[in-house]
C-alpha positions as CSV (number, residue, x, y, z in Angstrom):
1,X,-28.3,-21.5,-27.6
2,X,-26.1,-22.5,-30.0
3,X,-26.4,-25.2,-32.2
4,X,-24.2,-28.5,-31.2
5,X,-24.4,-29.9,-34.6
6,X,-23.1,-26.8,-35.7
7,X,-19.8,-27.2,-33.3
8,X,-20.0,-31.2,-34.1
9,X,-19.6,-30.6,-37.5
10,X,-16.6,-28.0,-37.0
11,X,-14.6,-30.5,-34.4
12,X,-12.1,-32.1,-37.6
13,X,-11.3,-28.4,-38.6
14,X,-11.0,-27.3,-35.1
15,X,-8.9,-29.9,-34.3
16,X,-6.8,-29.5,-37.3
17,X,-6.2,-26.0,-36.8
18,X,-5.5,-26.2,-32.8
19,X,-2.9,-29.3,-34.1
20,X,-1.5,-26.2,-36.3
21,X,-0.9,-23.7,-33.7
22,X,-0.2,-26.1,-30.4
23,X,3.6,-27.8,-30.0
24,X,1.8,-31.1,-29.2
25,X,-1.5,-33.0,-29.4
26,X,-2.7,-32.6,-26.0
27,X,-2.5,-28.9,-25.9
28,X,-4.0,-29.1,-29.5
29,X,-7.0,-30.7,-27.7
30,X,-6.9,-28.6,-24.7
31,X,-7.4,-26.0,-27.2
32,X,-10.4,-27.3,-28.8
33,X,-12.3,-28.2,-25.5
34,X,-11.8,-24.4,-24.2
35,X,-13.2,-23.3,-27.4
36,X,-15.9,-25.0,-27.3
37,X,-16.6,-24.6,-23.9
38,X,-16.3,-20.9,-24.2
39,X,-18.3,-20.8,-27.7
40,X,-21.3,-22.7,-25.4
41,X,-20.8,-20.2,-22.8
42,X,-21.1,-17.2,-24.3
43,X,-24.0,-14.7,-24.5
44,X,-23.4,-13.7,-27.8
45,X,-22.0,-15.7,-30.9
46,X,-22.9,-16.0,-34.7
47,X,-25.3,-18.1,-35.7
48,X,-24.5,-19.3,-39.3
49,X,-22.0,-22.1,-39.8
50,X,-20.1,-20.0,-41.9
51,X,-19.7,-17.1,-39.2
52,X,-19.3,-19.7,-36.2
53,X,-16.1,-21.2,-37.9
54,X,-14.0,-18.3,-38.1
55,X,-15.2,-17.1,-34.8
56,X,-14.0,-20.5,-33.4
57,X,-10.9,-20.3,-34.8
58,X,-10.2,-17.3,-33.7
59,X,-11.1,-18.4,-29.8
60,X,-8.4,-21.0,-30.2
61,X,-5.6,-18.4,-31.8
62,X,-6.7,-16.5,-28.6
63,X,-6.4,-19.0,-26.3
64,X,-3.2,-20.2,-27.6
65,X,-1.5,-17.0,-27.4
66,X,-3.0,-16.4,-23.7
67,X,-1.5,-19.9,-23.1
68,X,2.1,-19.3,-24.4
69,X,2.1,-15.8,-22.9
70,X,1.9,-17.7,-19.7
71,X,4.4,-19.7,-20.5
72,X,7.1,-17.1,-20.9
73,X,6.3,-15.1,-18.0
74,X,6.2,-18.2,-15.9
75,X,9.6,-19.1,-17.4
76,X,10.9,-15.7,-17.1
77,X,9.8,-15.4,-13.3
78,X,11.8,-19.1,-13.1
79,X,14.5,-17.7,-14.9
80,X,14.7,-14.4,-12.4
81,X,14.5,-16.0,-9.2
82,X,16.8,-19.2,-10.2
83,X,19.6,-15.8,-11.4
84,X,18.5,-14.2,-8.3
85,X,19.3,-17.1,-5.8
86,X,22.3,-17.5,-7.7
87,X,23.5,-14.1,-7.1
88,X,22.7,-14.2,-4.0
89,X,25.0,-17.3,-3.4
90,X,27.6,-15.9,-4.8
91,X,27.6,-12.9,-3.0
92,X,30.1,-11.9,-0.6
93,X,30.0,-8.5,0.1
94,X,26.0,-8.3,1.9
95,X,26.8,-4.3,2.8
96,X,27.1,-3.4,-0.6
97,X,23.8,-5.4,-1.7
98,X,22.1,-3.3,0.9
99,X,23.5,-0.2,-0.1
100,X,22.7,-0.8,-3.8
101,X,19.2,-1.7,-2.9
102,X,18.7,1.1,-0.8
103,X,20.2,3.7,-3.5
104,X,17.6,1.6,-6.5
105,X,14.6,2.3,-4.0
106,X,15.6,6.4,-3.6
107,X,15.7,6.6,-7.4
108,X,12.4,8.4,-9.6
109,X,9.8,5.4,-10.5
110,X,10.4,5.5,-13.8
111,X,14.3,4.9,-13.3
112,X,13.3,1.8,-11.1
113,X,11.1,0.7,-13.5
114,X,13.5,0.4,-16.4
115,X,16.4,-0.5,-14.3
116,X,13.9,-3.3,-12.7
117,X,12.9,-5.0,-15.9
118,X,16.1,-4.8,-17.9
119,X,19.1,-5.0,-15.0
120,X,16.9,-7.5,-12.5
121,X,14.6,-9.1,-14.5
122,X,17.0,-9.4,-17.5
123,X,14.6,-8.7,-20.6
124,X,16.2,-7.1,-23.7
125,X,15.4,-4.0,-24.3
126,X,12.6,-4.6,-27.0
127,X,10.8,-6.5,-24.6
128,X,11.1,-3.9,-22.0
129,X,10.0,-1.2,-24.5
130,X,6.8,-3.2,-25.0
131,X,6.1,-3.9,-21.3
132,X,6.7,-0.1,-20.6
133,X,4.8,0.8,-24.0
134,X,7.5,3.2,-25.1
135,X,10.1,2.7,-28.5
136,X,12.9,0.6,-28.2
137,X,15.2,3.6,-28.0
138,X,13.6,5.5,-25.3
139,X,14.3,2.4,-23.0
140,X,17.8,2.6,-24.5
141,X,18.0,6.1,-22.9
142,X,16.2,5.8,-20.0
143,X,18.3,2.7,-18.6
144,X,21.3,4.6,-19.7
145,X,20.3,7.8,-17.6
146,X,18.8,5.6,-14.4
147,X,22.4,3.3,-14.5
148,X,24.2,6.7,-14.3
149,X,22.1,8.5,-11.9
150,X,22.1,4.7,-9.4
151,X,26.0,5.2,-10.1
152,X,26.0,8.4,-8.9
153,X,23.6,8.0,-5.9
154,X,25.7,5.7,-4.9
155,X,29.0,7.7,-4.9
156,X,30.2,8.4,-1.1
157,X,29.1,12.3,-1.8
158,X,26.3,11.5,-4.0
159,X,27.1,14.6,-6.1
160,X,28.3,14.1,-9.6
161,X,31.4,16.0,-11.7
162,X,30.5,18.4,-14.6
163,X,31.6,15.4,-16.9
164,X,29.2,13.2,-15.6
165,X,26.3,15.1,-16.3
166,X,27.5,15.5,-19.5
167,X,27.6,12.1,-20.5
C-alpha cells in the first residue's frame, strides 16, 4: 500500500495545482479527494515521491477534464431539449413534423447521423467531426449531401431533377 505520508506531504501541491485547473475552490477540493481516493485505490502506482507526484497530478488533470466533459454534454443535452420544446411550441403545422421525421428515419445511417448532431443537436461542425471522428470537411460534405437527399425524399415524387444531383 501506498505510503500516506507520501500523499500527506503532496496535499499543498495537490491543492495548488487542483486550485489551477478548477473555476472554484470546492471543485479544486473535490479534485484533490478523488485523487487521492483513487491513488489509495489503485493496484498499481509509483512508489517514489518523485514518481507519485506527477502521477497525482496527472489523476486530477484527468479528473478535471472527465468533470468538464460532463459538463458540456449535460449543458448541451439542456440546451437541445429546452430548443426542442421550444420548437415544438411554436409549431403549427404537426403534419409536416411528422412527415419530416418520417423522411429523417428512411434516410442511410450515416446521413442521420450527421443531420442528428449538427441540424437537431446543433453542434458546429468541428464538434461533429470529432464526435463522428472524421475531418471537419467531410462533415461539411456529408450534411450538405444528407440536407439534399432529406430535401429530396421529401419532395411529393421523391425523385430529383438532373440539376439536383448535380449540385
Amino acid at each position: 500500500m501506498i505510503s500516506l505520508s507520501h500523499i500527506e506531504i503532496l496535499l499543498p501541491e495537490l491543492r495548488a495545482y487542483a486550485l489551477a485547473v478548477a473555476t472554484n475552490r470546492d471543485e479544486a477540493e473535490d479534485l484533490v479527494q478523488d485523487a487521492v481516493e483513487r491513488t489509495l485505490r489503485a493496484n498499481s502506482y509509483p512508489a517514489k515521491l518523485e514518481d507519485l507526484r506527477p502521477w497525482m497530478f496527472r489523476v486530477i488533470r484527468n479528473l478535471n477534464l472527465d468533470g468538464l466533459r460532463k459538463k458540456r454534454v449535460r449543458m448541451e443535452y439542456s440546451r437541445s431539449q429546452s430548443r426542442l420544446l421550444v420548437d415544438l411550441a411554436q409549431s403549427t403545422d404537426h403534419a409536416n413534423d411528422v412527415l419530416v421525421r418520417m423522411t429523417f428515419q428512411k434516410l442511410a445511417a450515416p446521413m442521420r447521423e450527421v443531420l442528428f448532431l449538427v441540424d437537431v443537436m446543433g453542434l458546429k461542425y468541428s464538434e461533429a467531426a470529432e464526435v463522428m471522428d472524421v475531418p471537419h470537411g467531410t462533415v461539411m460534405s456529408r450534411v450538405s449531401r444528407a440536407r439534399r437527399a432529406l430535401v429530396i425524399a421529401m419532395s411529393s415524387d421523391g425523385t430529383s431533377s438532373e440539376k439536383d444531383r448535380q449540385a
